[in-house]
C-alpha positions in Angstrom: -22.0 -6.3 47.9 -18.1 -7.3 47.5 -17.4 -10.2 49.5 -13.9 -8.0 50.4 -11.8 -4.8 49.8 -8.9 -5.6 48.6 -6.1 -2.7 49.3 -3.0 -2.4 47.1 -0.1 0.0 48.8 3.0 0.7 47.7 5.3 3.9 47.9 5.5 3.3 44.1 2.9 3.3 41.6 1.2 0.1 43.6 0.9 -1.7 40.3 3.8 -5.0 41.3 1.4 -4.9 44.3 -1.8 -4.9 42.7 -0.7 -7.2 39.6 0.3 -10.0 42.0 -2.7 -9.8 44.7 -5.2 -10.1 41.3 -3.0 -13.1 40.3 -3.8 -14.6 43.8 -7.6 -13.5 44.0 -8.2 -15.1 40.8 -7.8 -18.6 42.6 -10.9 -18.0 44.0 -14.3 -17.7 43.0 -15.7 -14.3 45.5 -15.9 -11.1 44.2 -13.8 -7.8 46.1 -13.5 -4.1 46.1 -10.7 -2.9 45.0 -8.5 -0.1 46.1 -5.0 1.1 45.1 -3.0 3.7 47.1 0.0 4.4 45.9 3.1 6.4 47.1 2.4 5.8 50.7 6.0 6.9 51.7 5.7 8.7 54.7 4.1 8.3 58.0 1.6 10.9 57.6 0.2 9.0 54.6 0.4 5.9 56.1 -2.0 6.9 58.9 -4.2 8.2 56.2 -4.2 4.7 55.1 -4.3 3.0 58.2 -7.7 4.5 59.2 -9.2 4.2 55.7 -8.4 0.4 55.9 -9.5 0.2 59.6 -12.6 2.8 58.7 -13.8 -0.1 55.7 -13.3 -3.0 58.5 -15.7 -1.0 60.8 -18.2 -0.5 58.0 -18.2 -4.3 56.1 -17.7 -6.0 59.5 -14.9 -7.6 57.5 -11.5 -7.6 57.7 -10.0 -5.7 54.1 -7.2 -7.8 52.4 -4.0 -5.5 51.9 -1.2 -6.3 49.5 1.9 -4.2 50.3 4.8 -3.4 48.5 7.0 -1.0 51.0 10.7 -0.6 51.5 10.5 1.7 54.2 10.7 -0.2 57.3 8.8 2.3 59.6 5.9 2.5 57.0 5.8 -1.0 56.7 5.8 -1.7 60.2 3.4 0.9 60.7 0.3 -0.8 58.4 1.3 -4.0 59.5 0.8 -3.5 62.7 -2.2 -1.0 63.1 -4.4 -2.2 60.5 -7.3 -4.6 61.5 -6.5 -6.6 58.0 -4.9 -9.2 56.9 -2.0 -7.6 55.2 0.1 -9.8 52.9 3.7 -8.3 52.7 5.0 -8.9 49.4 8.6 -8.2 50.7 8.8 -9.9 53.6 7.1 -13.2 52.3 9.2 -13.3 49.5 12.4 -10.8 49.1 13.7 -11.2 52.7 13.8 -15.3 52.0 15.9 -14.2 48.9 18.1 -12.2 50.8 19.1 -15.3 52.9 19.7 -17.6 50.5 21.6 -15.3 48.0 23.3 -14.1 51.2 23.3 -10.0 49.9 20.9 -7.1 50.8 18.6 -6.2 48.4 18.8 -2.6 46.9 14.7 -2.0 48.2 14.7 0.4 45.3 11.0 1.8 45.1 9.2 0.5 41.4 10.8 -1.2 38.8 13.4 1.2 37.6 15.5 3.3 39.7 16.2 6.0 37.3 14.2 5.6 34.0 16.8 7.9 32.7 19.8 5.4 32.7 17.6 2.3 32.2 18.4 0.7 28.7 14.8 -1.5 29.5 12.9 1.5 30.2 14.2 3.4 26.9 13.2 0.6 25.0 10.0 -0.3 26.1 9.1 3.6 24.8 10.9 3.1 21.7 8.4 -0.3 21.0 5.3 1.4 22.5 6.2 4.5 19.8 6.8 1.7 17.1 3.5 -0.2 18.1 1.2 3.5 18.0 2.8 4.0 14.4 2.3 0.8 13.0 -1.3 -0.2 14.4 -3.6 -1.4 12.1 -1.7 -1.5 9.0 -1.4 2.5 9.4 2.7 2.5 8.2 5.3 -0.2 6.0 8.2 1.7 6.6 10.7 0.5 9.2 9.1 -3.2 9.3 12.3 -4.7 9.7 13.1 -3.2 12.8 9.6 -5.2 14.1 9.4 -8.2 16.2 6.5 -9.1 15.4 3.7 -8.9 13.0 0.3 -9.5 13.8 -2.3 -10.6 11.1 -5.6 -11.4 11.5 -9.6 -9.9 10.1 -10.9 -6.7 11.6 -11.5 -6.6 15.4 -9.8 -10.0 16.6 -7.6 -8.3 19.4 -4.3 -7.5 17.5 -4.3 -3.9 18.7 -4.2 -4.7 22.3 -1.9 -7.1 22.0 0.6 -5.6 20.2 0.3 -2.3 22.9 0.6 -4.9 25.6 3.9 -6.5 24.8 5.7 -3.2 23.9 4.5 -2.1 27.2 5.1 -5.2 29.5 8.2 -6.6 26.9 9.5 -4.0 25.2 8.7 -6.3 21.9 8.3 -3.8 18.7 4.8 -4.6 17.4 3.2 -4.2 14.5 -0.1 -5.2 13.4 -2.2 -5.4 9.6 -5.9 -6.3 9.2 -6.8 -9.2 6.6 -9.2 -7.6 4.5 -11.6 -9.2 1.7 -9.1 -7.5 -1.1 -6.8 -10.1 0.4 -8.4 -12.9 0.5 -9.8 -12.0 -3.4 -6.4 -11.4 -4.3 -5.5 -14.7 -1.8 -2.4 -12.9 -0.8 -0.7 -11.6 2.0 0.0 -7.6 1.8 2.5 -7.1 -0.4 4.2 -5.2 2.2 4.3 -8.0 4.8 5.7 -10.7 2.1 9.5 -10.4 2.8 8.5 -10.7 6.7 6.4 -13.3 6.5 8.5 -15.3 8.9 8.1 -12.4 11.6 4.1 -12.8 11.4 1.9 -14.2 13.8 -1.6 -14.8 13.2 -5.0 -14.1 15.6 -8.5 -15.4 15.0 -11.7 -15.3 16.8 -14.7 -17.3 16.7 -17.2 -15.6 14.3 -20.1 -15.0 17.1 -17.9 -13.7 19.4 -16.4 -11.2 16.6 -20.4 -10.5 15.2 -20.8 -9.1 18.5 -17.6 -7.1 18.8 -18.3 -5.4 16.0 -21.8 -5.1 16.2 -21.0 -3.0 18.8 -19.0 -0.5 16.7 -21.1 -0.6 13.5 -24.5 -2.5 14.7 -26.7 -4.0 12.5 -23.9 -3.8 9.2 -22.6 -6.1 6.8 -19.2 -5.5 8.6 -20.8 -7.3 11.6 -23.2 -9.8 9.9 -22.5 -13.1 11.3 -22.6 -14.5 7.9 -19.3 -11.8 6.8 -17.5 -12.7 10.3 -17.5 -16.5 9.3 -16.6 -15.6 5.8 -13.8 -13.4 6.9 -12.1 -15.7 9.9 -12.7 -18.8 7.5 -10.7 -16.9 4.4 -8.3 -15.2 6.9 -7.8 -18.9 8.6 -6.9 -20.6 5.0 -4.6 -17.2 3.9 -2.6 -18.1 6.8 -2.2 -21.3 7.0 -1.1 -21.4 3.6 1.2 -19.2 4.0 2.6 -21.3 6.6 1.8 -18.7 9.5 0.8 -19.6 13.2 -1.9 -18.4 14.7 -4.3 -18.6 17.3 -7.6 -17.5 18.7 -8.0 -15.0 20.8 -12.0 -15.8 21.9 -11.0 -17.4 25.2 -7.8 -16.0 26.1 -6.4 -13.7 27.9 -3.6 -11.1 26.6 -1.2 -12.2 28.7 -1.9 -15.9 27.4 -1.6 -14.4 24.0 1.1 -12.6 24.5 3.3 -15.4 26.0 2.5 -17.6 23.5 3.6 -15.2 20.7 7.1 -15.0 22.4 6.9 -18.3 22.7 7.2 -19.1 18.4 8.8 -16.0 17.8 10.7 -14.7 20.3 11.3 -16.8 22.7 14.9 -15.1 24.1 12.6 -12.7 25.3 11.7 -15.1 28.1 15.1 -15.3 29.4 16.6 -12.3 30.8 
């Protein structure tokens, strides 16, 4: 059994609430239920909630954990108050102190983006997860100019997920190519990456770890030999660094540590905005 539920709710999509609480469960070692409930924005809903929180109390003999996000005062005050939980108001704990020092009332707009349809961040982030579809996995060369970055590494090392995860979360245009043994016999970048070589950033993986990756697509084949993997991260590892291109390896990092740590070396306005 979970040690805890964990509720997330929010009269948006819950995710700001469910993004921070994992951020502070991960501090500690027990193990939860989790449950999100989003667009809670009326009292009628909130009861709902209210006695599916205080219903999960009654059954674990434990108090649930609740993360809310809610600008509605009367919905706010509502859980906060009926729920046999420890609720942990994102607001209150941390955009009300805001509101005194800056000396202004906050908008309490509900999400991220009031109206997607006039937000420059929102339109871009769809133009870079559009770019990031068309150029994953080496599929297209055309536009490659317009990319941010370009993400090199052997088959299977995580590229793909990280070039979807900061055109989603950072609106950074993506694109990623597979080092493949033609490369490493020609021991040459694409041709089609060479006048961007300064845009690429390089991912590699320790060879078990990738055995086992893609032993699980395509088990027992040379693609997933051991032997091949260390071939391929060891002739992938010398490509790049003689072509003078950073990388790191993916086998014990997160995406988001990835992630950061490409902006970091190549685009590092993007962390100040």
């Amino acid at each position: 059994m979970p040690n805890r539920t964990v509720f997330f709710v929010s009269d948006g999509t819950g995710i700001t609430a469910e993004t921070f609480g994992n951020s502070i469960l991960a501090q500690f070692s027990s193990r939860h239920r989790h449950v999100r409930r989003p667009f809670i924005d009326t009292a009628e809903k909130s009861d709902q909630v209210i006695a599916e929180i205080n219903g999960t109390a009654v059954v674990e003999g434990k108090r649930p954990i609740v993360f809310i996000t809610l600008v509605n005062d009367t919905v706010r005050d509502r859980i906060a108050s009926r729920c046999n939980a420890l609720v942990m108001d994102m607001f209150r704990t941390f955009v009300e102190p805001i509101e005194a020092e800056l000396g202004i009332k906050s908008n309490h707009r509900v999400g991220r983006f009031s109206d997607v349809a006039k937000s420059q961040e929102y339109h871009d982030r769809i133009e870079a997860i559009n770019f990031s579809l068309a150029h994953d996995d080496g599929q297209s060369s055309r536009n490659l100019a317009e990319a941010d970055v370009i993400l090199v590494g052997v088959s299977r090392c995580g590229k793909t997920p990280t070039s979807l995860y900061l055109a989603m979360q950072h609106g950074i245009k993506a694109a990623n190519y597979p080092l493949i043994p033609d490369d490493f016999e020609r021991d040459a970048l694409p041709s089609s990456l060479l006048p961007y070589k300064r845009k690429c950033f390089g991912l590699t993986i320790d060879a078990d770890r990738l055995s086992q990756i893609r032993n699980e697509r395509r088990p027992g084949s040379k693609y997933a030999a051991l032997a091949n993997c260390r071939y391929e991260i060891n002739e992938a590892e010398r490509l790049m660094k003689r072509e003078g291109i950073h990388w790191l390896s993916s086998t014990h990092k997160s995406i988001e540590e990835i992630a950061t740590t490409i902006l970091s070396d190549i685009r590092p306005d993007r962390l100040i905005y």
